[in-house]
N, CA, C and O atoms as a DFTB+ gen file, in Angstrom:
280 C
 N C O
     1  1      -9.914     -11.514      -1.787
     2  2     -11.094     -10.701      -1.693
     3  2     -12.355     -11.515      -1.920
     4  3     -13.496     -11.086      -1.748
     5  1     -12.066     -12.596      -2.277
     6  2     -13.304     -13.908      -2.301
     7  2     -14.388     -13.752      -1.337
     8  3     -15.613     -13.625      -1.315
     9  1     -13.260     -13.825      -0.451
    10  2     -13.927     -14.001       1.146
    11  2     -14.840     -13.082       1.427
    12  3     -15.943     -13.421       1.855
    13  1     -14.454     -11.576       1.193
    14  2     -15.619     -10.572       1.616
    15  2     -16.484     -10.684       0.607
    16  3     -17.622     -10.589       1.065
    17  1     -16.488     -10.859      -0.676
    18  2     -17.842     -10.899      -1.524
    19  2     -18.698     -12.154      -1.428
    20  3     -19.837     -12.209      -1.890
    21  1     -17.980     -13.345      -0.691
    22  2     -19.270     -14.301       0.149
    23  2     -19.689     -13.869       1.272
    24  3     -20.587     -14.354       1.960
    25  1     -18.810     -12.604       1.562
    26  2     -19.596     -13.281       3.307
    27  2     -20.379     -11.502       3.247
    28  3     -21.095     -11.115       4.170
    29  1     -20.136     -10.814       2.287
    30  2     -20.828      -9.152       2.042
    31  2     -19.955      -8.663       3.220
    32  3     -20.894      -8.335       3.945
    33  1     -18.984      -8.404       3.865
    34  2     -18.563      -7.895       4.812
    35  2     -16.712      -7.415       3.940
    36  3     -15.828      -8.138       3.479
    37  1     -16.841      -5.892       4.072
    38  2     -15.556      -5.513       3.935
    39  2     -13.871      -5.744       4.954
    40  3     -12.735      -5.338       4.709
    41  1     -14.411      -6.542       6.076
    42  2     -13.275      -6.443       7.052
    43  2     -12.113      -7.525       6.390
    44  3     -10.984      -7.321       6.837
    45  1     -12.213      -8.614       5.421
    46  2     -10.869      -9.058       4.728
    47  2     -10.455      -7.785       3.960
    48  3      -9.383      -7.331       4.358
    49  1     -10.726      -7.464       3.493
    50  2     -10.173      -6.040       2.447
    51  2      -9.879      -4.923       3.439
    52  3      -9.628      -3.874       2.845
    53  1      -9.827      -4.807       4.912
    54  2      -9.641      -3.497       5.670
    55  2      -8.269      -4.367       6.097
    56  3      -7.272      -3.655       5.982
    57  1      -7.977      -5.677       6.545
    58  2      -6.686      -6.434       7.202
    59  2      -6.319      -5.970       5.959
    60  3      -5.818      -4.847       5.907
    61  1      -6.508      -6.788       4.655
    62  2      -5.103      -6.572       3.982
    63  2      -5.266      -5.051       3.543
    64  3      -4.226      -4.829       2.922
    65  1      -5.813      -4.217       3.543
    66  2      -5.086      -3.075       3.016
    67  2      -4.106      -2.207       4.726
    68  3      -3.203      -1.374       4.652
    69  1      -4.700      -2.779       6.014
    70  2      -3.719      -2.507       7.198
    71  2      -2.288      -3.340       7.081
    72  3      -1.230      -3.012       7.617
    73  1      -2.464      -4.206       6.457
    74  2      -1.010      -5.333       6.066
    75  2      -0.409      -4.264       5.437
    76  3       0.253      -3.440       6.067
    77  1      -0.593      -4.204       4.186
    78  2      -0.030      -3.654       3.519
    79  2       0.395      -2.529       3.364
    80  3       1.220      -2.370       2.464
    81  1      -0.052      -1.271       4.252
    82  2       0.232      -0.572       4.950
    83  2       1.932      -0.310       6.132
    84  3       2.899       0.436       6.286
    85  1       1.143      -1.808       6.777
    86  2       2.474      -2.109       7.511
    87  2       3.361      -2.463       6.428
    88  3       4.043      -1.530       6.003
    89  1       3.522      -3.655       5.848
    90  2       4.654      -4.227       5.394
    91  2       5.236      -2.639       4.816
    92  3       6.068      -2.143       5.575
    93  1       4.925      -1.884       3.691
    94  2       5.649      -0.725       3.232
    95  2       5.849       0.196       4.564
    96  3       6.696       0.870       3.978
    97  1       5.818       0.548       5.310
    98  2       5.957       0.986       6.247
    99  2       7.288       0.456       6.744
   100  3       8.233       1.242       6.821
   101  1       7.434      -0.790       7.080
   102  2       8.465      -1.398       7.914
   103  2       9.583      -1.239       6.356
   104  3      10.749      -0.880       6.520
   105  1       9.060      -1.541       4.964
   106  2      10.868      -1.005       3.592
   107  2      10.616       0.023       4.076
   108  3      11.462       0.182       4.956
   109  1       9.893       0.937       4.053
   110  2       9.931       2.873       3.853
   111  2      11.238       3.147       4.815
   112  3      12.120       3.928       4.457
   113  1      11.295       2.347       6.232
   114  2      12.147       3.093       7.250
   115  2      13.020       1.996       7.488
   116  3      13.578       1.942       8.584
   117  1      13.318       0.736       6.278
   118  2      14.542       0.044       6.240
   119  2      15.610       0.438       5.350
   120  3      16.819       0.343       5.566
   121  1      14.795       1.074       3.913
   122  2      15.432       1.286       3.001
   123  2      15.455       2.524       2.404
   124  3      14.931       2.494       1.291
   125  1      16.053       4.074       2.878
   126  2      15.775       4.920       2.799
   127  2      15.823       5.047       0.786
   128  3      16.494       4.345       0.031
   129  1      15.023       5.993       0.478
   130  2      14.660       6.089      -0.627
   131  2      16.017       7.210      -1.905
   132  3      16.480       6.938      -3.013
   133  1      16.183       8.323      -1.059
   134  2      16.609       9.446      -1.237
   135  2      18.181       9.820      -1.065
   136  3      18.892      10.745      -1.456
   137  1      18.391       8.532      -0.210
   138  2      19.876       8.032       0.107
   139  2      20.518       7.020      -0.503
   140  3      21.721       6.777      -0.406
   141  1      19.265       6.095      -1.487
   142  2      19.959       4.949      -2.051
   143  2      20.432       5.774      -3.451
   144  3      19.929       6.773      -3.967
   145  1      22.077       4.627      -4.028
   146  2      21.902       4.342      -5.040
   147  2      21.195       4.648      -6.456
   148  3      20.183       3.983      -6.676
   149  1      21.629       5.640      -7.525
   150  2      20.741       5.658      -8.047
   151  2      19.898       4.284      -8.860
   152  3      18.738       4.441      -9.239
   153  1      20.555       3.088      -9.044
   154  2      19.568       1.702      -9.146
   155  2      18.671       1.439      -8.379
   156  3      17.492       1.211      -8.648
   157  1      19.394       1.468      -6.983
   158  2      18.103       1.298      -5.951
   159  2      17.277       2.337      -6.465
   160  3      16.727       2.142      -7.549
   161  1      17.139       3.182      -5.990
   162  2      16.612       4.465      -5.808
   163  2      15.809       4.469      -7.034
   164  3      14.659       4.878      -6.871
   165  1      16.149       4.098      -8.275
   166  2      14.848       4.242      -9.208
   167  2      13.796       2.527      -8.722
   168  3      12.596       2.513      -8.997
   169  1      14.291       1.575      -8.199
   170  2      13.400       0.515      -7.456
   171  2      12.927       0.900      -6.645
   172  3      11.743       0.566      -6.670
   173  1      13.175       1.504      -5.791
   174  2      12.516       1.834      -4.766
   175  2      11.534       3.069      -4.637
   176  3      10.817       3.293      -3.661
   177  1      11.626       3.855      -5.823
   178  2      10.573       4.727      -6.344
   179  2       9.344       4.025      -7.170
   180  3       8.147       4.208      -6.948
   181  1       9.761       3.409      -7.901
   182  2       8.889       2.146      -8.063
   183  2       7.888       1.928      -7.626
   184  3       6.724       2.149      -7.957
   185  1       8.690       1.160      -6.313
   186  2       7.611       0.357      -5.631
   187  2       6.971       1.367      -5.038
   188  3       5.742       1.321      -5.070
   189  1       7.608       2.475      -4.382
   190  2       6.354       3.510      -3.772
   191  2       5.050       4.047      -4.937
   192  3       3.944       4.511      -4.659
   193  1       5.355       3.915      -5.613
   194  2       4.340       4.161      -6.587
   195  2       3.801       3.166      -6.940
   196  3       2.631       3.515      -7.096
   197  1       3.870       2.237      -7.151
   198  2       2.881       0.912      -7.351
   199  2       2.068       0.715      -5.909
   200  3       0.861       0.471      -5.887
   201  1       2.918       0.859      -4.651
   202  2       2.255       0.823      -3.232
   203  2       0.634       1.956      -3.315
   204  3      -0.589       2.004      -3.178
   205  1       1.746       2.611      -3.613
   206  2       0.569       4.173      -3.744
   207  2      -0.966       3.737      -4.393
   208  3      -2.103       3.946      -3.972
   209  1      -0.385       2.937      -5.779
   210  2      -2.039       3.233      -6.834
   211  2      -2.760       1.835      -5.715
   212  3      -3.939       1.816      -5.363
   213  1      -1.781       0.839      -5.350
   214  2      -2.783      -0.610      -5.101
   215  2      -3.275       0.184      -3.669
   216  3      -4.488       0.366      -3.566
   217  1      -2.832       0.428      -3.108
   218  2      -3.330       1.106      -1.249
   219  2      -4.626       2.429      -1.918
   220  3      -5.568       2.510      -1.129
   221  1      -4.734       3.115      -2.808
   222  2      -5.722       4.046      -3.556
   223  2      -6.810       3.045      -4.228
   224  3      -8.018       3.250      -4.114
   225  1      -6.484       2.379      -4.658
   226  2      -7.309       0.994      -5.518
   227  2      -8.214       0.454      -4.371
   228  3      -9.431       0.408      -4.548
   229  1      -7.549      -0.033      -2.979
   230  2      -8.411      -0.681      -1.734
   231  2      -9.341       0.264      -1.072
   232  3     -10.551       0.371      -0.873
   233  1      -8.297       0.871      -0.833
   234  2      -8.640       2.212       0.074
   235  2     -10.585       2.676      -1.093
   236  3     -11.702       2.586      -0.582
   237  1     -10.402       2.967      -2.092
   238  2     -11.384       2.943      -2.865
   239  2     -12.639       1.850      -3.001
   240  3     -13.782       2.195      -3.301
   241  1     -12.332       0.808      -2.795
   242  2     -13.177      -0.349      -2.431
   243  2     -13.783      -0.205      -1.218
   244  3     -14.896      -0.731      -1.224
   245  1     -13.579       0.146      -0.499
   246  2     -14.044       0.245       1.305
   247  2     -14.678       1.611       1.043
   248  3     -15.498       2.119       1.807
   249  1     -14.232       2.186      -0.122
   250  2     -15.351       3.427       0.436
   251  2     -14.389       5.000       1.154
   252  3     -14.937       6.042       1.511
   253  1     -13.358       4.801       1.179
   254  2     -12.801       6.152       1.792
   255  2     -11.488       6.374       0.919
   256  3     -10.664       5.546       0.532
   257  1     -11.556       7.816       0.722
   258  2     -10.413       8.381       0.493
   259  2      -9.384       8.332       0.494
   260  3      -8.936       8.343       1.640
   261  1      -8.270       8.245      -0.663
   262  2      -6.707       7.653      -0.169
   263  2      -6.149       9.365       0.111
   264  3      -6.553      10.291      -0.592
   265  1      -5.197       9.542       1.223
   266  2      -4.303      10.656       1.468
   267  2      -3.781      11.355      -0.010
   268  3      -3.522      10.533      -0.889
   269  1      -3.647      12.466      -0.277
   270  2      -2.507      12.985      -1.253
   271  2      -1.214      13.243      -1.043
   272  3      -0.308      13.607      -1.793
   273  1      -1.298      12.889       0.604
   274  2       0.233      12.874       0.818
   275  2       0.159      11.953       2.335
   276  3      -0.868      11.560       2.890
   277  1       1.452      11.776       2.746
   278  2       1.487      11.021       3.930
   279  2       2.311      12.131       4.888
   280  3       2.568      11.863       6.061
């Protein structure tokens, strides 16, 4: 995020919060959540919730609203 606070331009912080977007996107529909394991399944609740606050955290930096649901 260096990058956009030298250059005053939010578009490094709009790629990576579209990255990151994708990358959970591409586990969400590799690794079903609700079907794993209960080990998995408490990891993989996890990470949707850590995904959730950091994608609400960016999403908040740029200025717009994170979803309450997808």
């Amino acid at each position: 995020m260096g990058t956009a606070c030298e250059e005053l331009s939010p578009t490094p912080i709009c790629h990576y919060a579209y990255e990151l977007a994708t990358l959970f996107n591409h586990f969400y529909t590799a690794c079903p959540i609700l079907k794993a394991e209960p080990e998995r399944q408490t990891y993989r609740l996890w990470l949707t919730a850590k995904f959730k606050e950091t994608i609400a955290e960016v999403l908040e930096v740029i200025g717009l609203p994170a979803p309450d649901r997808m």
